[in-house]
Each structure stands twice: as structure tokens, then as C-alpha cells.
TORGU-48925 format. One record per residue (C-alpha): residue in three letters; x, y, z. Coordinates in steps of 0.02 Angstrom, whole numbers, padded with zeros to 5 digits, always signed. Layout:
N
AlaXYZ
...
This chain:
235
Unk+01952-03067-00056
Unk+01988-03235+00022
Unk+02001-03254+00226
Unk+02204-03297+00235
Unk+02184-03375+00407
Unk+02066-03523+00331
Unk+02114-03538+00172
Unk+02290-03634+00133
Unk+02389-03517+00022
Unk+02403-03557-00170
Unk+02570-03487-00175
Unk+02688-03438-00046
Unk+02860-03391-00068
Unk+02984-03412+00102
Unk+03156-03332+00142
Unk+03178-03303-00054
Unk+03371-03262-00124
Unk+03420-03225-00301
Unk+03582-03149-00373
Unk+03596-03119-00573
Unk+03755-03215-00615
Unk+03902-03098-00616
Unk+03785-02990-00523
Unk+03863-02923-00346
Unk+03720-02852-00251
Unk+03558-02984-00226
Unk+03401-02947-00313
Unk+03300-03036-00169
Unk+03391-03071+00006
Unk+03250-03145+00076
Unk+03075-03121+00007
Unk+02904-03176+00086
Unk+02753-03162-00012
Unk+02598-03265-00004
Unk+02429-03270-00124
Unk+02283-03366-00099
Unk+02179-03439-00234
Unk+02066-03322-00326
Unk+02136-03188-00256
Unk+02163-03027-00357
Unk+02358-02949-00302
Unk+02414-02806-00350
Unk+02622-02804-00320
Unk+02680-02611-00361
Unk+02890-02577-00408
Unk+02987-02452-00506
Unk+03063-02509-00653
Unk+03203-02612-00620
Unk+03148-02655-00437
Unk+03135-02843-00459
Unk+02957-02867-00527
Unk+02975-02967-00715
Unk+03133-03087-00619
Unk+02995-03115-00474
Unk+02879-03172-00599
Unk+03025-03290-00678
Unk+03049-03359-00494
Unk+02890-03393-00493
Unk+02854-03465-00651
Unk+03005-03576-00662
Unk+03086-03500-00790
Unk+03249-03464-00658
Unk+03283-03533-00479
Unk+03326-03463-00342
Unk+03474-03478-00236
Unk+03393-03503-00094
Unk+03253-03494+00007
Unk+03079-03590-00038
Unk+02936-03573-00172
Unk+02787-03661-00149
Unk+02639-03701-00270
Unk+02490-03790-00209
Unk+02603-03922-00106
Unk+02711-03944-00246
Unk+02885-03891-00195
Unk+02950-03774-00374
Unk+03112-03742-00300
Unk+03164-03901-00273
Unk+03121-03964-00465
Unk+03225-03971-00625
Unk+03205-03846-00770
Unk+03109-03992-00869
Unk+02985-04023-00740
Unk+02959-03807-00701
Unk+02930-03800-00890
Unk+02802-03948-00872
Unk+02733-03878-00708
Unk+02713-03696-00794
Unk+02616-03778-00911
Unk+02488-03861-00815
Unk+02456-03736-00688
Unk+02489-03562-00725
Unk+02447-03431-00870
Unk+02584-03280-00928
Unk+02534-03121-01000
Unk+02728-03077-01040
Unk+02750-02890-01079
Unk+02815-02921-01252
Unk+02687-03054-01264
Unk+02790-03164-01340
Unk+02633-03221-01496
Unk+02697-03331-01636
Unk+02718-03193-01761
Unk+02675-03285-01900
Unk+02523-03393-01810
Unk+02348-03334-01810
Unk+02251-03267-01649
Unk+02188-03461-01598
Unk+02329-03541-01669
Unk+02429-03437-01534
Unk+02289-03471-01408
Unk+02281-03633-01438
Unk+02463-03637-01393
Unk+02429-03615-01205
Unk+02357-03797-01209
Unk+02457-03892-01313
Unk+02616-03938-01182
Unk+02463-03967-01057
Unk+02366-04101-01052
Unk+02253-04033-00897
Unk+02240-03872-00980
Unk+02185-03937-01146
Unk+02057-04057-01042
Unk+01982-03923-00961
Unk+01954-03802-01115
Unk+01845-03948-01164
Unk+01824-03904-01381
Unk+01987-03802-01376
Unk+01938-03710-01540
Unk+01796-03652-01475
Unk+01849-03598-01293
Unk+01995-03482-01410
Unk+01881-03417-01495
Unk+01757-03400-01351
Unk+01918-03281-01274
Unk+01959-03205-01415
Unk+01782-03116-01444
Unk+01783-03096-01252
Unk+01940-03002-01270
Unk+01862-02890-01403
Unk+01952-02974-01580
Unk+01807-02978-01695
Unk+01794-03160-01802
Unk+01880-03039-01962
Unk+02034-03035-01846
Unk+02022-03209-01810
Unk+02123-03269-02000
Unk+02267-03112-01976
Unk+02421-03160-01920
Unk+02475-03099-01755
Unk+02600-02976-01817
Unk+02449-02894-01941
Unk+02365-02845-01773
Unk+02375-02703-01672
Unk+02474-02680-01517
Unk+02323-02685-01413
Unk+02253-02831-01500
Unk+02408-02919-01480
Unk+02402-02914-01299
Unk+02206-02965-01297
Unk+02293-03136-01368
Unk+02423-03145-01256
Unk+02274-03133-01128
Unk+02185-03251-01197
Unk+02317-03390-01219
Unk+02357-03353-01044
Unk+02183-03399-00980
Unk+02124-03530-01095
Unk+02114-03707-00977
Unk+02062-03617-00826
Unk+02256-03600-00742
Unk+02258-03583-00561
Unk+02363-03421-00546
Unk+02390-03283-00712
Unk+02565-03199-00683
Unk+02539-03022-00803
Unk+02711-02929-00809
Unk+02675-02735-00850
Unk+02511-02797-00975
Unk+02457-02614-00991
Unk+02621-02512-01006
Unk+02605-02489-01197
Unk+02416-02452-01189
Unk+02323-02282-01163
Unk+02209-02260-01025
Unk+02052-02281-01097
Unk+02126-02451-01188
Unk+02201-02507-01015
Unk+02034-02496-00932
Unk+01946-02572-01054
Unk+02073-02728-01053
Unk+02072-02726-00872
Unk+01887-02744-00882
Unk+01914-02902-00998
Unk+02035-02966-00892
Unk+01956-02978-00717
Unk+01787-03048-00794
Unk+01904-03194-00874
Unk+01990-03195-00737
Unk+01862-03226-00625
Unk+01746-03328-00729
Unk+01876-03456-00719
Unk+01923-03417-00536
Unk+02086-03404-00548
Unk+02203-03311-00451
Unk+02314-03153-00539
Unk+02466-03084-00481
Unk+02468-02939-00573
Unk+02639-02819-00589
Unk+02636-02646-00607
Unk+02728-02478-00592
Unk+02567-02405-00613
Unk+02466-02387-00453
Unk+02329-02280-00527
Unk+02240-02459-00557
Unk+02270-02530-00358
Unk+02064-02492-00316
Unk+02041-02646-00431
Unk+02123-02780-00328
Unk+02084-02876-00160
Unk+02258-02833-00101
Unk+02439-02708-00142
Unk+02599-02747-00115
Unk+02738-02643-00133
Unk+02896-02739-00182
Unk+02992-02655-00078
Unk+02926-02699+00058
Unk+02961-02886+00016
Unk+03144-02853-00043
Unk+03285-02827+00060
Unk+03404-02837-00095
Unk+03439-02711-00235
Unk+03504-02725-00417
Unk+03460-02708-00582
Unk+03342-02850-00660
């Protein structure tokens, strides 16, 4: 776990507000949350406490209304949707809980998609082909799996892509929203296992959400949302 008093943060998040349009009640009214870089966080919620539109805030895919979000010096809150896409891109990898795999791509094609709107990314897989397929066997798809289509595959093996595109370039933070809800225990631990040797291999931070807190002892640090949130609605 990094030492929070010398190391700058990676992200931080300051006096955060969001309201759903039409919405009445805020789902944030004033959230703090800080991680550091290569740090493992744990952030723990109920179903629809806030967790998968946190993880929008924070990847750009929705601003807020107010308050600040801050990425390495760079200022998210403050840029257009254009440059958030273009910023998402370059610095951070999304395990989405649908996964969100090109149905009719194969596993590398879909891996290799993680690199091809970033330039940085691609640059730092160095032979792109190979790092996907490097990930892919690290993620447990055998080379037979490699020529299916992604909707051929199984629902775990679908997620070990979504994994994998997520982590190919090295990104500096992995956002994972609910990665294990569809898988059994013995399937979650082994993809957890995956995960944080990828992970941290490529030292990259993870902000990993879950309502599942039977998996905290794996992380440097917990956070309960609610402790962050002074809001309430449905997300």
C-alpha cells in the first residue's frame, strides 16, 4: 500500500455533485475520494448506491455538476466530452460489467481494441498482437479460443477479455464495475487471482467496485460508499 502523506494522489475527487437529469434527489452532494498510484481500493455499495455512475464520473463518460475530479494534474472536470473520451483512452482501463466485447470480433481483435484510440497505450504494448495474446493466455483463454468470436465464449471467458483489453498498454488506473457478479466463487477467485498479478505486473492502480465484501482481505484499502455520499437516488 502506498504512504498517502508522500506520495501525490493519482486521482482525487473534491466536493463532488451529480443529479441524474429529471432526477430530484442528488446521487453525490459532495464526494471526496482519493487513490494513489498502484494502489489496490476496494469501494463497497448496495446495488443502486452510486457505484457504476462513480465509475462514469470518473471515467468521463458523464460530468459532474459540480465539485472537482482530478487525474494526475489533469483537471477531467473541466474538459469536453471529446477530450474525456481521448483522455479515457490514454490513461485508464474498464472492465464494464456487461463487458461491452465486440460480439462479432475475436478475443485479440477485442483486445486489441483497448489500444487502437491510444496512441500511448498502443506504444507501450510494444508488438500489440503479441502483448493480447500474452493477456489472453494470462487470463486463462487457451490459443483454440483465440479464432472464436466473442459471443461463442463463455460468460467467464468473456470477462477474462474484457480484462484483458482493459489492461493491455499498461493504463495508470483499471476502473472494474461488479467484474465478478455473474461468476461462482471458485471462478471469481480464480479471476481475481489473474487480475491482481496483471494488475500489478503493470503497476497500475484498480479501483475495484463491489457489493461483495467477502473479497475486501485482497486490497490495500475499503471504502464504503456511503461513507463518501451524502446524496441518495437511484443510479
Amino acid at each position: 500500500m502506498t504512504d498517502a502523506a508522500s506520495v501525490a494522489p493519482l486521482l482525487e475527487l473534491a466536493d463532488l455533485h451529480y443529479t441524474w437529469p429529471g432526477a430530484s434527489v442528488p446521487v453525490f452532494g459532495g464526494l471526496d475520494l482519493r487513490v494513489d498510484p498502484g494502489e489496490a481500493v476496494f469501494l463497497a455499495g448496495a446495488s443502486g448506491s452510486g457505484k457504476s455512475t462513480l465509475l462514469a464520473l470518473i471515467g468521463g463518460l458523464i460530468a459532474p455538476d459540480a465539485g472537482r475530479i482530478d487525474f494526475a494534474g489533469t483537471r477531467l472536470d473541466a474538459l469536453k466530452r471529446a477530450q474525456r473520451d481521448r483522455f479515457r483512452a490514454e490513461h485508464l482501463g474498464v472492465i464494464f460489467q456487461q463487458f461491452n466485447l465486440l460480439p462479432w470480433l475475436d478475443p485479440v481483435a477485442n483486445v486489441l481494441l483497448g489500444c487502437r484510440f491510444s496512441k500511448r497505450r498502443g506504444k507501450r504494448a510494444g508488438d500489440r498482437e503479441a502483448e493480447a495474446a500474452r493477456l489472453l493466455a494470462a487470463m486463462g483463454i487457451d490459443e483454440a479460443g483465440f479464432a472464436r468470436r466473442a459471443d461463442q465464449l463463455s460468460v467467464g471467458q468473456q470477462q477474462r477479455v474484457a480484462a484483458a483489453r482493459a489492461l493491455i498498454g499498461r493504463p495508470d488506473l483499471v476502473l472494474a464495475d461488479e467484474p465478478t457478479s455473474a461468476l461462482d466463487r471458485d471462478r471469481r477467485d480464480d479471476f481475481l487471482d489473474l487480475l491482481f498479478g496483471e494488475v500489478r505486473q503493470a503497476g497500475s492502480a484498480l479501483l475495484f467496485v463491489s457489493h461483495d465484501r467477502e473479497l475486501v482481505d485482497r486490497f490495500d484499502r475499503v471504502i464504503e460508499l456511503s461513507d463518501l455520499k451524502t446524496g441518495s437516488a437511484p443510479c
